[in-house]
C-alpha positions in Angstrom: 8.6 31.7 26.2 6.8 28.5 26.3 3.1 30.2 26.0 4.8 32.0 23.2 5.9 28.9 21.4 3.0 27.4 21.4 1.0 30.1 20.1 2.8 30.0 17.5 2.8 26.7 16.7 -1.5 26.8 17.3 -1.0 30.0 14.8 0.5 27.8 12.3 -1.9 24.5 12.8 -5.1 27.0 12.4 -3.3 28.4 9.3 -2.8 25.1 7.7 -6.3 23.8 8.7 -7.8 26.8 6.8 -5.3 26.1 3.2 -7.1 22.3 3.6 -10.4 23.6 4.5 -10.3 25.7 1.5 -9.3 23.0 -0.6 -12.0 21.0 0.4 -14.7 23.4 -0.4 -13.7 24.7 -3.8 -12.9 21.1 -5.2 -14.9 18.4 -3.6 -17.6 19.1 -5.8 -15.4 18.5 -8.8 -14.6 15.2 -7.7 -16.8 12.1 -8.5 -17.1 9.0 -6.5 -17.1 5.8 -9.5 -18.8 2.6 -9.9 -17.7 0.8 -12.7 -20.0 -1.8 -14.5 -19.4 -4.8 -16.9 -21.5 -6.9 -19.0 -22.1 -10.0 -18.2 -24.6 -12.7 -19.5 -26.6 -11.9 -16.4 -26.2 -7.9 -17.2 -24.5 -5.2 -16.3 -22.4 -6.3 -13.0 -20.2 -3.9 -10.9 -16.7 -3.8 -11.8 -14.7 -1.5 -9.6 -14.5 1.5 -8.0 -12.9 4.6 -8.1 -12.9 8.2 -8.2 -12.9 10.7 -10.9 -12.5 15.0 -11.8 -14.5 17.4 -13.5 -12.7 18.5 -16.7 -15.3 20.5 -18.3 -19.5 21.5 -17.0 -20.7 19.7 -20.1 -19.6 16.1 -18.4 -16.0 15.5 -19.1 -14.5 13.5 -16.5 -10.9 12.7 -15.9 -9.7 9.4 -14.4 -7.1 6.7 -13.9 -7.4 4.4 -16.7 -6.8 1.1 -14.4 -9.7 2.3 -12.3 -11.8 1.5 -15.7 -9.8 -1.3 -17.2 -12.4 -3.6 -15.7 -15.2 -3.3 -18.2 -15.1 -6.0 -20.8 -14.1 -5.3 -24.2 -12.8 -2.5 -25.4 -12.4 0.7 -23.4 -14.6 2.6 -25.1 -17.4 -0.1 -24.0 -17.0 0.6 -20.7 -19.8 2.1 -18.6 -20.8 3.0 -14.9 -22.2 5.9 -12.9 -20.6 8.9 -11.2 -21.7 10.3 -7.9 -21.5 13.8 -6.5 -21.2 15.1 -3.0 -24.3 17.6 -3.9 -26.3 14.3 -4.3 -26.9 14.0 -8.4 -25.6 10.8 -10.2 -25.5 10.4 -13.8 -24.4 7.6 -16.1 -21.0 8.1 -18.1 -19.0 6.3 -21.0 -15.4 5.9 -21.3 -14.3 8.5 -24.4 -11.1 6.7 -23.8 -8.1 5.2 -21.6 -4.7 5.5 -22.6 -3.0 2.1 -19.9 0.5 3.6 -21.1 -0.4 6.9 -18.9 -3.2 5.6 -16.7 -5.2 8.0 -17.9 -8.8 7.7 -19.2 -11.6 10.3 -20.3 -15.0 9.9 -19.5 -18.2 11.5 -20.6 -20.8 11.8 -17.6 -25.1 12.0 -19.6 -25.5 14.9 -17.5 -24.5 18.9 -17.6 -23.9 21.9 -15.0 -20.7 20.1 -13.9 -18.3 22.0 -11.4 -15.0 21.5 -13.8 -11.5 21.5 -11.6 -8.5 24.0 -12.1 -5.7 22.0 -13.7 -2.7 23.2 -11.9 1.1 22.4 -13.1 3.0 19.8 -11.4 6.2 20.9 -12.9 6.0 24.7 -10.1 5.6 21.7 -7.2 8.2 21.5 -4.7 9.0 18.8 -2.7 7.9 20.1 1.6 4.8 21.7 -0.6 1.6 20.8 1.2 -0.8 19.1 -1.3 -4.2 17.9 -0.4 -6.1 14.3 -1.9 -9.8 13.8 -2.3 -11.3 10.9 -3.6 -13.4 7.9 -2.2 -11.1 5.4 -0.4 -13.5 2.3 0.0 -16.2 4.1 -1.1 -16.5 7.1 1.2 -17.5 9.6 -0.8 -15.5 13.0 -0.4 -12.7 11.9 1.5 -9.8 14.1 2.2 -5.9 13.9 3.7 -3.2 16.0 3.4 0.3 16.1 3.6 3.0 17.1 1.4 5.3 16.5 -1.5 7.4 13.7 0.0 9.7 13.4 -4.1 9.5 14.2 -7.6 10.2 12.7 -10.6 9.9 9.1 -9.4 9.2 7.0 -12.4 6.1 4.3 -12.8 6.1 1.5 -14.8 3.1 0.8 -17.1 2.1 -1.9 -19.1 -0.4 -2.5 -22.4 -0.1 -5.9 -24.1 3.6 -6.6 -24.3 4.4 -2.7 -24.4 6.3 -1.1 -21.4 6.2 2.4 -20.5 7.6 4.9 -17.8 5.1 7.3 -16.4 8.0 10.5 -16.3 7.9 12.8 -13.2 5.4 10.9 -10.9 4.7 12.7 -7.5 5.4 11.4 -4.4 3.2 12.3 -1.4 2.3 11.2 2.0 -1.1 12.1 2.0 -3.0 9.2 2.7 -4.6 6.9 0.0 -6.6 4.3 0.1 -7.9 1.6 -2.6 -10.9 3.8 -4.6 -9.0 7.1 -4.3 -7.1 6.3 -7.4 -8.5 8.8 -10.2 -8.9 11.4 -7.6 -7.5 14.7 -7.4 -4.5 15.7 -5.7 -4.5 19.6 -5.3 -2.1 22.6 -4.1 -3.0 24.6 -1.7 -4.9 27.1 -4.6 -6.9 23.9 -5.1 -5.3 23.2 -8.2 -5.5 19.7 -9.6 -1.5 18.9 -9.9 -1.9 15.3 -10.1 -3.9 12.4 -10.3 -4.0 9.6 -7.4 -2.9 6.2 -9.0 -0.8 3.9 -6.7 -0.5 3.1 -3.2 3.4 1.9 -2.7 3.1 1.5 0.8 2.4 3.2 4.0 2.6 7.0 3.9 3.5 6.3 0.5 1.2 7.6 -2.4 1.9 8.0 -6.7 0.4 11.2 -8.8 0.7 11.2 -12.3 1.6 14.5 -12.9 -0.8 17.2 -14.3 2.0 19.0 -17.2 2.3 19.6 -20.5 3.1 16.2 -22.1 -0.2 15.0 -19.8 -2.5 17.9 -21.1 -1.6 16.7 -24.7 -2.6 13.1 -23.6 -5.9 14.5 -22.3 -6.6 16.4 -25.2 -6.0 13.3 -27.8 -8.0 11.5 -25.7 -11.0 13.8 -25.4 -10.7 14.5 -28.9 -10.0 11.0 -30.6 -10.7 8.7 -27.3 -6.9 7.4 -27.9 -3.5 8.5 -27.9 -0.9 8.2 -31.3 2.7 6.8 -30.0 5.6 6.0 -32.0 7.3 2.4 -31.7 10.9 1.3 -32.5 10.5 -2.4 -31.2 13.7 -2.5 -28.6 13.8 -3.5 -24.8 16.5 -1.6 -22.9 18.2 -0.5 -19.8 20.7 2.4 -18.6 24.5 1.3 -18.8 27.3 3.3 -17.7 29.5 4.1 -20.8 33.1 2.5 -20.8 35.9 4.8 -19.8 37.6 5.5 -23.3 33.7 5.4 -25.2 32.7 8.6 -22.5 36.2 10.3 -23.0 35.4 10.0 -26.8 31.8 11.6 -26.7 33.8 14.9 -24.0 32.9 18.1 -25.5 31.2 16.5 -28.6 27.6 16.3 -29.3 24.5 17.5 -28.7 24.6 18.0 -24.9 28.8 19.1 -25.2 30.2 17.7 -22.1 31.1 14.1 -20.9 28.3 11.6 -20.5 28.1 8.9 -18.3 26.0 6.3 -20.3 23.0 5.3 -23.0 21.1 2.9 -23.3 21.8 -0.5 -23.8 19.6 -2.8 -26.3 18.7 -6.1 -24.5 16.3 -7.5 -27.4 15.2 -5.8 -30.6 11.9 -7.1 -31.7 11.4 -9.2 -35.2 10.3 -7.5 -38.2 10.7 -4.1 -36.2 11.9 -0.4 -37.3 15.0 -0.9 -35.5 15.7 -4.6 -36.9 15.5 -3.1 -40.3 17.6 0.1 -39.6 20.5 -2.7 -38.4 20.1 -2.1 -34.4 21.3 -5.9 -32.1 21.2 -6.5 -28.3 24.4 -5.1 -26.9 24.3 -1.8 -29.2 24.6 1.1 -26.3 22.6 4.2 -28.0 24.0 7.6 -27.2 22.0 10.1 -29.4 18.9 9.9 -31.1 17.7 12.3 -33.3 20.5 14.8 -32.3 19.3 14.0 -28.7 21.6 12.6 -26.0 20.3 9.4 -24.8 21.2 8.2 -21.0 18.0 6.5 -19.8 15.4 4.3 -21.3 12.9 7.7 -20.1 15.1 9.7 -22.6 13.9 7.1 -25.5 10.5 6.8 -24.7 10.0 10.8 -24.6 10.5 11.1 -28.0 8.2 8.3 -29.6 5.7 10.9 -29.7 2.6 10.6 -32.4 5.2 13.3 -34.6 7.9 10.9 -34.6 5.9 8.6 -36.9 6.9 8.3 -40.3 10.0 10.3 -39.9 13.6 8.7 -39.9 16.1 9.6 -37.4 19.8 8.9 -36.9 20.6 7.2 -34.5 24.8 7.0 -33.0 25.3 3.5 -31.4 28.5 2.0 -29.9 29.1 -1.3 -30.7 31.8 -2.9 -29.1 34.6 -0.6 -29.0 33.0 1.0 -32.7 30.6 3.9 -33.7 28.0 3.6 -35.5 25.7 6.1 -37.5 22.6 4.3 -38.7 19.2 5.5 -39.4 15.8 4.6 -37.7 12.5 5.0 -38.5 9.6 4.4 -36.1 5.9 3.5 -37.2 2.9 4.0 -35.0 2.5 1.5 -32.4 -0.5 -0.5 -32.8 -3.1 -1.0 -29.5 
């Protein structure tokens, strides 16, 4: 019984060294290994590191946009060189980064690129093995595995005095180091489902998420090197709704059973869309645009580049009153 035990457990350790194996050789030579320049009065000077995935063979590269923030100016300034684990190196340019997504697009001076399978984080389970490769303090190819440790964690990101929540972020424990962020992290068809951005701790790694909403930032960014967002000019958190407000809203609505809470307004900006549609701190917003409202997430997924121009209503509760006002968001400038 023992010798039959662990046969099968040798059986199941060979199987899952051959999924990682496989990995490895279909996508390693998708993945770049970065060096980030900045000018300098001195010249160009190294900036950072990082690592990077093939999008397309004509030289379109996809990366975290922190792992380029470095280079001075604008984004689209920036500069560096990208690495292969066949040997060639070619010069790129940043197309552009988009900090509210840590996402950036870069445009490699070379061709015959091995582009990566984009996968779709949203079919990922959480026990599913996943694989990282990138270059963690500069070692070029590098690759752990381990599995989907959560999902839909939520990361915090930051241009100027804008805050954002990166939606759906995977979890892993796959290991990653400082210069793996930009890299790939793949399912075991050596799909890219995410891209490595955070280390939170030991055993403890952050994805942005390869999905729709993502593939649309990739596009705008490849397309116009920036990505159109909406802006309303509030600062917010969840709140539990009060007893009799959450009895009020049972059965009514767009989502047509009780709700627990919205999202209360702790500062409105001066001079913004929702100063001028009548919107104070305190005001708990339950619906938007027809939309139920419970977390700040629920806000932000909205303010999309359509959302600009149009005017929404907007059902607050004020106090112990409801109110019906109208809101209309303008593009938020970089």
């Amino acid at each position: 019984m023992i010798a039959e035990a662990e046969a099968r457990e040798a059986h199941a350790l060979d199987a899952y060294s051959r999924v990682v194996v496989e990995v490895a050789e279909r996508l390693a030579p998708s993945v770049a290994n970065l060096r980030v320049m900045r000018r300098s009065r001195g010249g160009q000077v190294p900036a950072g590191a990082g690592s990077a995935v093939a999008l397309t063979p004509d030289g379109f590269l996809l990366t975290s946009a922190h792992v380029v923030a470095a280079s001075a100016g604008p984004a689209s300034s920036g500069t560096g060189r990208a690495s292969f684990v066949d040997g060639r190196e070619f010069s790129f340019r940043v197309v552009g980064a988009d900090r509210l997504s840590d996402l950036a697009v870069l445009r490699a001076d070379g061709g015959g690129l091995v582009p990566a399978e984009l996968g779709e984080a949203e079919h990922l389970k959480v026990g599913q093995l996943v694989v990282a490769i990138g270059n963690p303090n500069g070692f070029a190819g590098s690759v752990t595995a381990g599995v989907v440790s959560a999902l839909g964690r939520s990361l915090p990101a930051r241009a100027g005095r804008t805050l954002r929540y990166i939606d759906n972020v995977i979890q892993t424990d796959a290991a990653l180091n400082l210069g793996n962020s930009g890299g790939a992290l793949a399912d075991s068809s050596a799909r890219v489902v995410g891209v490595n951005t955070a280390v939170a701790g030991v055993g403890l790694g952050l994805a942005v998420p390869v999905n729709a909403a993502t593939r649309q930032i990739i596009g705008a960014l490849m397309r116009d090197g920036r990505v159109r967002r909406a802006y309303v000019g509030i600062a917010g958190g969840s709140r539990p709704l009060p007893p009799k407000a959450r009895a009020s809203l049972a059965g009514t609505g767009p989502s047509q059973s009780a709700r627990a809470g919205g999202v209360e307004i702790v500062e409105v900006a001066p001079g913004s869309p929702a100063e001028r549609a009548g919107l104070r701190a305190e005001d708990l917003i339950v619906e938007l645009d027809g939309r139920a409202v419970q977390r700040v997430e629920d806000v932000q997924r909205v303010l999309t580049h359509e959302a600009i121009g149009r005017t929404w209503p907007i059902r607050v509760l004020r106090g112990e009153r409801w109110l019906a006002l109208e809101l209309s968001p303008v593009e938020l400038a970089e």
